[in-house]
Biotite code that builds the C-alpha atoms (Angstrom):
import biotite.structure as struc

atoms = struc.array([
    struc.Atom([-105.500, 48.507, 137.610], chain_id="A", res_id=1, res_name="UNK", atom_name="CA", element="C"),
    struc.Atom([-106.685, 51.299, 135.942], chain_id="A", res_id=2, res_name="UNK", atom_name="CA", element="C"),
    struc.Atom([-103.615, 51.922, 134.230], chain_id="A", res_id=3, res_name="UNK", atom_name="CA", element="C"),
    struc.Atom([-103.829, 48.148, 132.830], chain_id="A", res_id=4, res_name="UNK", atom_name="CA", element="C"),
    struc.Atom([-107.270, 48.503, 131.592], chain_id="A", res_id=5, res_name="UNK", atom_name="CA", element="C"),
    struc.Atom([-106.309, 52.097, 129.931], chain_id="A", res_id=6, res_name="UNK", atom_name="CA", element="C"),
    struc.Atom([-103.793, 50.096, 127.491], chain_id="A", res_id=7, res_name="UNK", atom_name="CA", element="C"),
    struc.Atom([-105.970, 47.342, 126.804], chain_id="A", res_id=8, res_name="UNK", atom_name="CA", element="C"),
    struc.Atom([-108.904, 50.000, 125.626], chain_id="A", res_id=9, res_name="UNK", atom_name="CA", element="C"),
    struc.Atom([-105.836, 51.420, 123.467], chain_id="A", res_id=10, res_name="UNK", atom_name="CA", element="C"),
    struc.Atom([-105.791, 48.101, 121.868], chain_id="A", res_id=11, res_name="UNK", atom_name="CA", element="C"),
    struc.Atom([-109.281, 47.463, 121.796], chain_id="A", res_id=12, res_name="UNK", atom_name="CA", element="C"),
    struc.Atom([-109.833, 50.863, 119.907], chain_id="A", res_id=13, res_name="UNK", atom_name="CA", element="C"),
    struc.Atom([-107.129, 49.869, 117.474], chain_id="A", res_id=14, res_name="UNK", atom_name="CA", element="C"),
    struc.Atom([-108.641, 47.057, 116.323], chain_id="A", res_id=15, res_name="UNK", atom_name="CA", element="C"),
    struc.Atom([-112.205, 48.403, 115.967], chain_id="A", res_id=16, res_name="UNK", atom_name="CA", element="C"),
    struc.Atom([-111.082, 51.538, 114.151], chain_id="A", res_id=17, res_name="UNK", atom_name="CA", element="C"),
    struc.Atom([-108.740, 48.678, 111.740], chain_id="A", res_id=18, res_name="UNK", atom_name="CA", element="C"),
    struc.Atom([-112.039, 46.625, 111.563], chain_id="A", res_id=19, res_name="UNK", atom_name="CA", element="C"),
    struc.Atom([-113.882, 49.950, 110.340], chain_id="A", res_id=20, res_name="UNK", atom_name="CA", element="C"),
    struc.Atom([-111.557, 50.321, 107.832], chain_id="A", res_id=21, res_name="UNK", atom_name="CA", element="C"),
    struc.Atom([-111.930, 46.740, 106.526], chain_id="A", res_id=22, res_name="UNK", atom_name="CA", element="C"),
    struc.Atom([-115.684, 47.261, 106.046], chain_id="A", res_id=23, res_name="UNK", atom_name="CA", element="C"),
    struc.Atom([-115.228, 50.297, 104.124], chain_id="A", res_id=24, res_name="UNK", atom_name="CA", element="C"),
    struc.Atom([-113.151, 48.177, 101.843], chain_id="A", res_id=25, res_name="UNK", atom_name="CA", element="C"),
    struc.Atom([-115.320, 45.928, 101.549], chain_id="A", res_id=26, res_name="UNK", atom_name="CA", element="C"),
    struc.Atom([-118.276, 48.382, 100.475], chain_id="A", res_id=27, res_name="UNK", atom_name="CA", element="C"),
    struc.Atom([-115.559, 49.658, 98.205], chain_id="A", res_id=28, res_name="UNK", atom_name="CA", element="C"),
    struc.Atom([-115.889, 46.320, 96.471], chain_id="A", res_id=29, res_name="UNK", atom_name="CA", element="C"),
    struc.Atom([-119.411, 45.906, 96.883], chain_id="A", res_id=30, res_name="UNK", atom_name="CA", element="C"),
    struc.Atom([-119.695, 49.217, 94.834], chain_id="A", res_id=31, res_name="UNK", atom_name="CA", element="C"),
    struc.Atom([-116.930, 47.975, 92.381], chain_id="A", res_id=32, res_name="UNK", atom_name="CA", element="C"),
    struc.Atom([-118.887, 44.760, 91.470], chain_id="A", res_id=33, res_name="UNK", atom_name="CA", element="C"),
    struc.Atom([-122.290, 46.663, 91.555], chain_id="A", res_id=34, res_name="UNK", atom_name="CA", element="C"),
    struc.Atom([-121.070, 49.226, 88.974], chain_id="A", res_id=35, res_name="UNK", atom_name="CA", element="C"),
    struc.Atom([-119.497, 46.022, 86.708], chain_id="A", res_id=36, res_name="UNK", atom_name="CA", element="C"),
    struc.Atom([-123.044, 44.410, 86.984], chain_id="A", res_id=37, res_name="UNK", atom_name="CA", element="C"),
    struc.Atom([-124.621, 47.470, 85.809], chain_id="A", res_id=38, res_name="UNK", atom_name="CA", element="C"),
    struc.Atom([-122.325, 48.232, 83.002], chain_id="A", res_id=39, res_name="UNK", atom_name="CA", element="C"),
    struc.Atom([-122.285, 44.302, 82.152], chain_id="A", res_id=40, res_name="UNK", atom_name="CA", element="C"),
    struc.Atom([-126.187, 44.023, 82.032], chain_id="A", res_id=41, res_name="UNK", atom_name="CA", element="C"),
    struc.Atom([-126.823, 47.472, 79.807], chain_id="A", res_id=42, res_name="UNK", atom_name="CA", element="C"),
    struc.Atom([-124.225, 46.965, 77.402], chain_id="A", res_id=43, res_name="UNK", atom_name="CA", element="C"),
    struc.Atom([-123.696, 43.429, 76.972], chain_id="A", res_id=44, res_name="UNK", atom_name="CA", element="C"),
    struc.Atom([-127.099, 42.200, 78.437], chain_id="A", res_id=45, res_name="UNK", atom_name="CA", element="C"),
    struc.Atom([-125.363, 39.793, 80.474], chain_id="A", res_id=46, res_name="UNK", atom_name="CA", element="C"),
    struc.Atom([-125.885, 40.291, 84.019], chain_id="A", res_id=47, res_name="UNK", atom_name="CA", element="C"),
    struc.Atom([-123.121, 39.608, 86.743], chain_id="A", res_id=48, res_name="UNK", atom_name="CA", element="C"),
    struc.Atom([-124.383, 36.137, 88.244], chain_id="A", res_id=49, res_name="UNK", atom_name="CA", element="C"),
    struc.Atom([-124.592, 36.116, 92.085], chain_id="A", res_id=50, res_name="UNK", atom_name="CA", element="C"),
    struc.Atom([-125.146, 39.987, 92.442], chain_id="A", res_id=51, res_name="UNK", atom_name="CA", element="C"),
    struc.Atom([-128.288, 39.666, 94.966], chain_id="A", res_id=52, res_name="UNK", atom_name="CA", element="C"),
    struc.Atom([-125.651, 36.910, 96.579], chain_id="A", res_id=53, res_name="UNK", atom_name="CA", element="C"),
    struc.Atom([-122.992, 38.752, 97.243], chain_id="A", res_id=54, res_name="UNK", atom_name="CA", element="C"),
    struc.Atom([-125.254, 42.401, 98.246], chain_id="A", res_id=55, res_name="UNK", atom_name="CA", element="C"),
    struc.Atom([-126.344, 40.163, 101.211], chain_id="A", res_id=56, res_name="UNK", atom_name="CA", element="C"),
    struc.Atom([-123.177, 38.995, 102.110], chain_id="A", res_id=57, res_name="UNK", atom_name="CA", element="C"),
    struc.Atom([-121.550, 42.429, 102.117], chain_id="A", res_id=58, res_name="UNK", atom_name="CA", element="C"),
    struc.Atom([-123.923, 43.928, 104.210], chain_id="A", res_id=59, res_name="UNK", atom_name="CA", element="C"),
    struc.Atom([-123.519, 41.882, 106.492], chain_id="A", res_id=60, res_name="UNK", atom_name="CA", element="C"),
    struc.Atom([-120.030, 42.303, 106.695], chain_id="A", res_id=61, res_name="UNK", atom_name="CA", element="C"),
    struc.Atom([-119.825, 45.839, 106.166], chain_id="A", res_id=62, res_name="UNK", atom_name="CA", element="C"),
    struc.Atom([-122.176, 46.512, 109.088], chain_id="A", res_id=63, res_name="UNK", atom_name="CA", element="C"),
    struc.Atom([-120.579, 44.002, 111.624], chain_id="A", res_id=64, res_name="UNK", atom_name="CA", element="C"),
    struc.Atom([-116.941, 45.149, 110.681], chain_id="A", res_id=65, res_name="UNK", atom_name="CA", element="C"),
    struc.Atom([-118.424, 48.871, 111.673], chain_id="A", res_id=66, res_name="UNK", atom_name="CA", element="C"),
    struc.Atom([-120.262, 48.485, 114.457], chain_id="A", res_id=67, res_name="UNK", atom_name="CA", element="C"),
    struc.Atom([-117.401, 48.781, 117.645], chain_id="A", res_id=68, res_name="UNK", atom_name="CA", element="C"),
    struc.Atom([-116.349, 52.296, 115.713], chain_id="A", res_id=69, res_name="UNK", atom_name="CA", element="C"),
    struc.Atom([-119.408, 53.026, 115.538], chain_id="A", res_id=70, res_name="UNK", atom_name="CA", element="C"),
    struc.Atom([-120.039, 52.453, 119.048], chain_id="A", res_id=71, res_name="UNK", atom_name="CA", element="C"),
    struc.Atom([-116.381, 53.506, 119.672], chain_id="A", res_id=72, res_name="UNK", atom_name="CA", element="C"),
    struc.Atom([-117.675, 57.294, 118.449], chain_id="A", res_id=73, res_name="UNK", atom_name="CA", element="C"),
    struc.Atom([-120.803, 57.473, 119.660], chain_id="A", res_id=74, res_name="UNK", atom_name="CA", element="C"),
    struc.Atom([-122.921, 57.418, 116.319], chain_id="A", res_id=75, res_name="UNK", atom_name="CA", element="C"),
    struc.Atom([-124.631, 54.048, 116.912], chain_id="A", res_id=76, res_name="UNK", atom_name="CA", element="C"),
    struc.Atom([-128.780, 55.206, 116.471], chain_id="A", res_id=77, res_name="UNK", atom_name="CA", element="C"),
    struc.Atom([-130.333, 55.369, 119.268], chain_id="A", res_id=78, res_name="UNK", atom_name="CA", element="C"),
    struc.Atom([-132.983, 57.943, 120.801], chain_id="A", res_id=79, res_name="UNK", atom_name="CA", element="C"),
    struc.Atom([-131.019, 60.661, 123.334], chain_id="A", res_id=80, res_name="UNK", atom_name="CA", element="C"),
    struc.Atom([-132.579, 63.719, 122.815], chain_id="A", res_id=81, res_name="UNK", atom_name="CA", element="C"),
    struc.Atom([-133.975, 63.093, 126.806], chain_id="A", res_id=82, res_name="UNK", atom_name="CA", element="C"),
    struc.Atom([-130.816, 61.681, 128.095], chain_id="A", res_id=83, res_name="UNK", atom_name="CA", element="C"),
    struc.Atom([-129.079, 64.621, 126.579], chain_id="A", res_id=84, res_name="UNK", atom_name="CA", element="C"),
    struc.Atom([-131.449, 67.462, 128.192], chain_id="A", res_id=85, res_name="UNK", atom_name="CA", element="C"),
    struc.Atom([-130.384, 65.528, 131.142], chain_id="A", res_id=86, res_name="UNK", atom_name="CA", element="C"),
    struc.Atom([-127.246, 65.958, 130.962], chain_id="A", res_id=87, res_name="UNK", atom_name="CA", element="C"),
    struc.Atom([-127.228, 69.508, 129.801], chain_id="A", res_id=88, res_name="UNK", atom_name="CA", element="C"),
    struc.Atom([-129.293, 70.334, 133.476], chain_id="A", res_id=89, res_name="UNK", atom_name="CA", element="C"),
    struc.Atom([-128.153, 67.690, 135.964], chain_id="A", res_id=90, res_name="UNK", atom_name="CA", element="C"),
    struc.Atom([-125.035, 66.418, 134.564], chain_id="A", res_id=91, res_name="UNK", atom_name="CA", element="C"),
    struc.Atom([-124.003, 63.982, 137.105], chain_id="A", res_id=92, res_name="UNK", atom_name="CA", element="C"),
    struc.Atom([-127.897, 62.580, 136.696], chain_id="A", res_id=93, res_name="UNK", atom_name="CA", element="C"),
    struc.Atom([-127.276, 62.343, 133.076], chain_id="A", res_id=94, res_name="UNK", atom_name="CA", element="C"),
    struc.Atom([-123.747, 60.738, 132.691], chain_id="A", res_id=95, res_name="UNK", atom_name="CA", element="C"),
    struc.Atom([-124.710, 58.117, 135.404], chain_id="A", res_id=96, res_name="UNK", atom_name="CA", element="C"),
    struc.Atom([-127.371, 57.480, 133.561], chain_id="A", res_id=97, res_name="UNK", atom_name="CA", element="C"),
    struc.Atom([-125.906, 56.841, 130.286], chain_id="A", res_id=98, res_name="UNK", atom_name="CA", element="C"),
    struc.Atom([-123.160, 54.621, 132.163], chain_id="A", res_id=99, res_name="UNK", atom_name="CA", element="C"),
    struc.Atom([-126.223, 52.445, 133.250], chain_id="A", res_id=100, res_name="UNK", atom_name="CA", element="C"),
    struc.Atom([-127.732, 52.167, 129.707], chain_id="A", res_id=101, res_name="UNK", atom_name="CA", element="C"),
    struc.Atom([-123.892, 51.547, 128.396], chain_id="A", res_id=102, res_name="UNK", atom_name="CA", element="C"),
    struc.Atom([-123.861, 48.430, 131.201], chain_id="A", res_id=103, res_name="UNK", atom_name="CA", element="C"),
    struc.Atom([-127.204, 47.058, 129.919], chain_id="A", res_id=104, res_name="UNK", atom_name="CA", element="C"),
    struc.Atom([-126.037, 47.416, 126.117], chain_id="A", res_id=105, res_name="UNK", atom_name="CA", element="C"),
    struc.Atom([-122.801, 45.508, 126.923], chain_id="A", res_id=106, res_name="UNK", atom_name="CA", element="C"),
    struc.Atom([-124.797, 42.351, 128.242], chain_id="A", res_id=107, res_name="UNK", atom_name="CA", element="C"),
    struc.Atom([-127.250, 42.928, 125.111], chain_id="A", res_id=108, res_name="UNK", atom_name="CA", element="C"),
    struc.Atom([-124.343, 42.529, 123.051], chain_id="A", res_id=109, res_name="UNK", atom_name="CA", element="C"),
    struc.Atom([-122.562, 40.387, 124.853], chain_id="A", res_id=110, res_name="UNK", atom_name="CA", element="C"),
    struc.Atom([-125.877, 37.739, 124.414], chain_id="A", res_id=111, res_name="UNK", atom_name="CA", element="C"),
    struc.Atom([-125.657, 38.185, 121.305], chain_id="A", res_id=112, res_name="UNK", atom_name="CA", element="C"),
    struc.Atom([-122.448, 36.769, 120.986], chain_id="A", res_id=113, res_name="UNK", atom_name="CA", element="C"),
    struc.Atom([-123.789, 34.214, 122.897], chain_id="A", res_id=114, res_name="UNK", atom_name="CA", element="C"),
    struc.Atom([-126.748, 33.315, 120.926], chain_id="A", res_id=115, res_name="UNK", atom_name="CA", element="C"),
    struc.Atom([-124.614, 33.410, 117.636], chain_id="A", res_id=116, res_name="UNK", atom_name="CA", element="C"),
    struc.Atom([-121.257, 31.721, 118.600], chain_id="A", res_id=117, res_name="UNK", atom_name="CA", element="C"),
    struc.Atom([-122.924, 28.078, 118.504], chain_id="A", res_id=118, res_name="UNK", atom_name="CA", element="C"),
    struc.Atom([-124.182, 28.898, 115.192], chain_id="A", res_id=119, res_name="UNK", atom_name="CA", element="C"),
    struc.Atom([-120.593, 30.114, 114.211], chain_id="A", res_id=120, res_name="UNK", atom_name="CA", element="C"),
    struc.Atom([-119.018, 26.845, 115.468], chain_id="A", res_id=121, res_name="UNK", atom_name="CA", element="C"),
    struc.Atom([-122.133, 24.306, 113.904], chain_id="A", res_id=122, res_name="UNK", atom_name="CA", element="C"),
    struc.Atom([-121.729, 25.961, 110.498], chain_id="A", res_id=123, res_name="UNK", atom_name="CA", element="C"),
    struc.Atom([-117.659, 26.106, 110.532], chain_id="A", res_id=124, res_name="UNK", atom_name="CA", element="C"),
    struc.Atom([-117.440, 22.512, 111.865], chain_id="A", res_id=125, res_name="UNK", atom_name="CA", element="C"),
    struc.Atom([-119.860, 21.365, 109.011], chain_id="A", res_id=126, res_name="UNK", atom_name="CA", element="C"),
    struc.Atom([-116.957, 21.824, 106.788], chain_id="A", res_id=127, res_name="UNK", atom_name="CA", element="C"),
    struc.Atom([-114.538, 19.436, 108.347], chain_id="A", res_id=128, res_name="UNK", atom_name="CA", element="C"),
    struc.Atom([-111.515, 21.572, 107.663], chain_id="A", res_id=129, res_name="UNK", atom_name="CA", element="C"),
    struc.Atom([-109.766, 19.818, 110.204], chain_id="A", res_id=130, res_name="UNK", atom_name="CA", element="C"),
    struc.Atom([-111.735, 16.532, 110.908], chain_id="A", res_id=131, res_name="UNK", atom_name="CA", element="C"),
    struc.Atom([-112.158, 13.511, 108.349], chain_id="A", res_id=132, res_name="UNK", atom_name="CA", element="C"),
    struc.Atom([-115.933, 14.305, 106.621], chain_id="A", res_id=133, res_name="UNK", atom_name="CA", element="C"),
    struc.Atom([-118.452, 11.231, 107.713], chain_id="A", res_id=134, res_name="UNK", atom_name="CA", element="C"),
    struc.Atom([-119.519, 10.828, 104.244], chain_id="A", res_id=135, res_name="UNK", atom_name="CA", element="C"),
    struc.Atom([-118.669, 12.232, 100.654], chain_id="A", res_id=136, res_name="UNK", atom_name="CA", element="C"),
    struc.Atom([-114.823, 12.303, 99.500], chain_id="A", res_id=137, res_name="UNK", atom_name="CA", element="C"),
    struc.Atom([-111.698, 11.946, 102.326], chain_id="A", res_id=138, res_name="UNK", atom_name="CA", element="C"),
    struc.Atom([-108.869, 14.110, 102.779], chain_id="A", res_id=139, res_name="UNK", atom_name="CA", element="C"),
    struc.Atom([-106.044, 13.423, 100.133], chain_id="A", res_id=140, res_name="UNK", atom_name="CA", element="C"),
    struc.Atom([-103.658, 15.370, 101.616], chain_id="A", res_id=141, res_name="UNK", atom_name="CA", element="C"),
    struc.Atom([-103.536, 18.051, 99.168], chain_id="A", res_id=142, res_name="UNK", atom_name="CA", element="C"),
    struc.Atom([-104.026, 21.245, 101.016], chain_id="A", res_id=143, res_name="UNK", atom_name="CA", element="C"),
    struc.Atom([-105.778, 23.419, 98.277], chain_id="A", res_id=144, res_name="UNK", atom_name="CA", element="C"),
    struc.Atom([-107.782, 20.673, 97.118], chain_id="A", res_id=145, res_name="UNK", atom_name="CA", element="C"),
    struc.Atom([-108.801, 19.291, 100.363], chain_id="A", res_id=146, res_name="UNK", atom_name="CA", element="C"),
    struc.Atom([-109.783, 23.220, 101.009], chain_id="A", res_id=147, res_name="UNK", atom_name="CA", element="C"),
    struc.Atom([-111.890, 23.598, 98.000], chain_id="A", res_id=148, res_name="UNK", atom_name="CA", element="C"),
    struc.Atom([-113.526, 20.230, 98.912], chain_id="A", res_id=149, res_name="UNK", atom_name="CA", element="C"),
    struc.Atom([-114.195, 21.233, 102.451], chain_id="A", res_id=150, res_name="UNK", atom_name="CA", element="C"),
    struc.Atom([-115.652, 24.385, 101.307], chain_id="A", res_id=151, res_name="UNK", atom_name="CA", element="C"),
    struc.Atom([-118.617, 22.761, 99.236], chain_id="A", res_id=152, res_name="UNK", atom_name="CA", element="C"),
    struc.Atom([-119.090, 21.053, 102.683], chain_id="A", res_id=153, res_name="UNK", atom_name="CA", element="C"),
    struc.Atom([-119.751, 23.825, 104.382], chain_id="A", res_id=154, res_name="UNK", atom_name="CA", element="C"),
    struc.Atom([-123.396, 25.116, 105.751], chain_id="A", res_id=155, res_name="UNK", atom_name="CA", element="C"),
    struc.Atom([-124.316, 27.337, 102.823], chain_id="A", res_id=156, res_name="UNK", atom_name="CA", element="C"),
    struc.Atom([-125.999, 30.553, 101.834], chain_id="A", res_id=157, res_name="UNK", atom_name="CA", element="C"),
    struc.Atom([-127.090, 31.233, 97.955], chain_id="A", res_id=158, res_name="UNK", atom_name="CA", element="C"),
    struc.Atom([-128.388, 29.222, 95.364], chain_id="A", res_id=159, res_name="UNK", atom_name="CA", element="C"),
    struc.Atom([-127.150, 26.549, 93.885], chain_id="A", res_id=160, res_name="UNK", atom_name="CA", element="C"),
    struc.Atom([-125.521, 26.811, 90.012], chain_id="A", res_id=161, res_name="UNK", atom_name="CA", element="C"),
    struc.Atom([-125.207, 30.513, 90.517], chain_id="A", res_id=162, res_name="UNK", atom_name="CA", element="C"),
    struc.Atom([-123.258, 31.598, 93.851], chain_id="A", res_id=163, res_name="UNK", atom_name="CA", element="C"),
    struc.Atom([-122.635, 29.834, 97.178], chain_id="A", res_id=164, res_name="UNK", atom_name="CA", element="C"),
    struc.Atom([-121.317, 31.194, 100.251], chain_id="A", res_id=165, res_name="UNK", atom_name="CA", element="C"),
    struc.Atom([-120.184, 29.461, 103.354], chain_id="A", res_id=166, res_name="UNK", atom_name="CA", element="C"),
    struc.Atom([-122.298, 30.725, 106.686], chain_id="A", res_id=167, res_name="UNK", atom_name="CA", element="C"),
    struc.Atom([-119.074, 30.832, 108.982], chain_id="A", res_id=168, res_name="UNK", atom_name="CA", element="C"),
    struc.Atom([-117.626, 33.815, 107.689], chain_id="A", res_id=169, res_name="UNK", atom_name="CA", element="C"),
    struc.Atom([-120.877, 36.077, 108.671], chain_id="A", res_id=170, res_name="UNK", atom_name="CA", element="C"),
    struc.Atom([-121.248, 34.481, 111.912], chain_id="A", res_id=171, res_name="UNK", atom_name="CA", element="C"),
    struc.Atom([-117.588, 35.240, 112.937], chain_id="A", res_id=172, res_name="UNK", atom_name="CA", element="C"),
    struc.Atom([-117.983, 38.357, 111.670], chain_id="A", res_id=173, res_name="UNK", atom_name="CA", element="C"),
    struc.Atom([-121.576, 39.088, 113.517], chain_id="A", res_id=174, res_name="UNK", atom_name="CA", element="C"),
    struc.Atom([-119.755, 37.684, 116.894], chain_id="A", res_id=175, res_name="UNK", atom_name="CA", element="C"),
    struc.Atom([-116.405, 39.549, 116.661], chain_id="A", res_id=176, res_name="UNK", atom_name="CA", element="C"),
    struc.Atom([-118.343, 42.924, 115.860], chain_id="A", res_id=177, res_name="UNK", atom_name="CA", element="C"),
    struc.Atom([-120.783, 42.352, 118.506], chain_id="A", res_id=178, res_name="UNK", atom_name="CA", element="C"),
    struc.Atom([-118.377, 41.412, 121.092], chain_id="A", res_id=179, res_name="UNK", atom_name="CA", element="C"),
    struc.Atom([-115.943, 43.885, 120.399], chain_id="A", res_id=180, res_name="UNK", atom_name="CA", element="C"),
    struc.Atom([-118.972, 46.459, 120.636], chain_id="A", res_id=181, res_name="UNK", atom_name="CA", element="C"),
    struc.Atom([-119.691, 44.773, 123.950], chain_id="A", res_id=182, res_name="UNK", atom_name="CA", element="C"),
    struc.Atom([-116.084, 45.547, 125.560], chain_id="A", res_id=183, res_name="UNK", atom_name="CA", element="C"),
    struc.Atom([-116.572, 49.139, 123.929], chain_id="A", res_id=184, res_name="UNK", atom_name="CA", element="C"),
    struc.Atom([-119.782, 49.305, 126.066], chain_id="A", res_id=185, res_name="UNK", atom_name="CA", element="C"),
    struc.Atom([-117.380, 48.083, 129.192], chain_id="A", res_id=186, res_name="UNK", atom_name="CA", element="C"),
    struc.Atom([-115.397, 50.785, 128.776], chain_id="A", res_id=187, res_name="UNK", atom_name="CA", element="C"),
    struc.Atom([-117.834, 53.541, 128.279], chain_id="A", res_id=188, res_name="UNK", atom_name="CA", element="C"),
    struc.Atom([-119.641, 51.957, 131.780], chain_id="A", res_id=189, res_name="UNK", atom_name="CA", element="C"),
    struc.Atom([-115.936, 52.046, 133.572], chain_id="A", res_id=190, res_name="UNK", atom_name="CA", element="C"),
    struc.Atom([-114.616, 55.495, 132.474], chain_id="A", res_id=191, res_name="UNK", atom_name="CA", element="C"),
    struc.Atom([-117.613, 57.214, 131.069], chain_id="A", res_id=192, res_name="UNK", atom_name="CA", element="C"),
    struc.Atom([-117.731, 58.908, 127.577], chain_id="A", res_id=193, res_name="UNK", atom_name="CA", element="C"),
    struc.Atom([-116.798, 62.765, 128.517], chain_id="A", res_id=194, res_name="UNK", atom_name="CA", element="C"),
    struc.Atom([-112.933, 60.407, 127.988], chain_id="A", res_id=195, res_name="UNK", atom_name="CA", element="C"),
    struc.Atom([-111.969, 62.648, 124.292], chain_id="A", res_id=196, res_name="UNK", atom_name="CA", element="C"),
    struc.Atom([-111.322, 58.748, 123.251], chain_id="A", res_id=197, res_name="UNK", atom_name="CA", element="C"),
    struc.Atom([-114.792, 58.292, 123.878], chain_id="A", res_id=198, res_name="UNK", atom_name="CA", element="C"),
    struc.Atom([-116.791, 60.430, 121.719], chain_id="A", res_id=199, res_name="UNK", atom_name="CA", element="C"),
    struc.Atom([-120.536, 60.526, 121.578], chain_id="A", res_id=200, res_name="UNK", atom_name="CA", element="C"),
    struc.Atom([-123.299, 62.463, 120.064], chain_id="A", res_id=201, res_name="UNK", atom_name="CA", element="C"),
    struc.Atom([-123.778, 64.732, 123.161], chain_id="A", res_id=202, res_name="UNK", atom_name="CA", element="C"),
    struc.Atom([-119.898, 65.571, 123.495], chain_id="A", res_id=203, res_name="UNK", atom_name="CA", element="C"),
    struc.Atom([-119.278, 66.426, 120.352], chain_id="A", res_id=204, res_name="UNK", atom_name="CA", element="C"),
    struc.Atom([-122.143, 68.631, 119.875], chain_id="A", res_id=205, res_name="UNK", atom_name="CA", element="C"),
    struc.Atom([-123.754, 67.102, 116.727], chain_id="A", res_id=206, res_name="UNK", atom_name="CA", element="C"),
    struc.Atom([-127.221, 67.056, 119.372], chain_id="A", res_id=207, res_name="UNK", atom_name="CA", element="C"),
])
């Protein structure tokens, strides 16, 4: 059994560390299109339209792409400096310890994904991707313009004549990160974070 679970945490880390590396692309952008906005409003006095748009999107992105690494490594904030006197003079007091806080942030994060799942599923579903819309204009059976048709359906973040965004995107990315953080926390409760594939602040020695 525990052999099992080992491989799926292999997998598990492999996809967080991946999803890290997504959001890092995506700030890449985010700085890309900040700098062209900059250069674009000083020189040419014409602004990039939907900057303030798309900085809120990112974020959003960036940080739920980042947070099972995050938690994966042991760098998610949080106060220790107690926990980790613990451990340096009882340390079987201490690492229980931070296995019980690592079981109540898994169900933390795991109601998050609760909370934000439905919101995922009313906002993607208001889209009618795959469903004929109630009102406004039917499917014509042209993918790409039935996709650019569903996508003005959509529940919406923005404002109007500049930039629109659909929800969906956030909220899947808010419940993947979250729940993926949530098996991370699993793992740390089950094997503990002294594992070298579990590193935190403590066992690295950056506290």
């Amino acid at each position: 059994m525990i052999a099992i679970l080992r491989k799926i945490e292999k997998v598990v880390i492999r996809i967080a560390i991946l999803a890290n590396v997504s959001g890092a692309f995506v700030l890449l952008a985010l700085v890309a299109i900040m700098n062209v906005d900059v250069v674009s409003r000083n020189l040419f006095n014409a602004p990039f339209r939907g900057v303030v748009e798309i900085v809120i999107f990112s974020l959003a992105l960036i940080v739920f792409l980042q947070l099972p690494d995050v938690v994966r490594t042991g760098r998610l904030t949080r106060s220790d400096g107690f926990l980790g006197l613990l451990r340096a003079t009882r340390p079987r007091l201490g690492h229980g310890l931070s296995r019980i806080l690592d079981a109540i942030a898994c169900i933390f994060m795991g109601l998050i994904v609760w909370t934000v799942w439905p919101e995922f599923t009313e906002s993607f579903e208001s889209c009618h991707f795959f469903t004929a819309p109630e009102f406004g204009i039917q499917k014509t059976g042209n993918f790409w313009l039935d996709f650019k048709t569903a996508l003005g359906r959509c529940d919406y973040f923005g404002t109007p004549g500049i930039l629109k965004a659909p929800w969906w995107p956030v909220r899947l990315v808010i419940a993947f990160g979250c729940a993926w953080a949530a098996i991370l926390f699993f793992f740390k409760t089950i094997f503990g974070d002294t594992d070298p594939q579990h590193v935190t602040a403590q066992t690295s020695g950056e506290v």
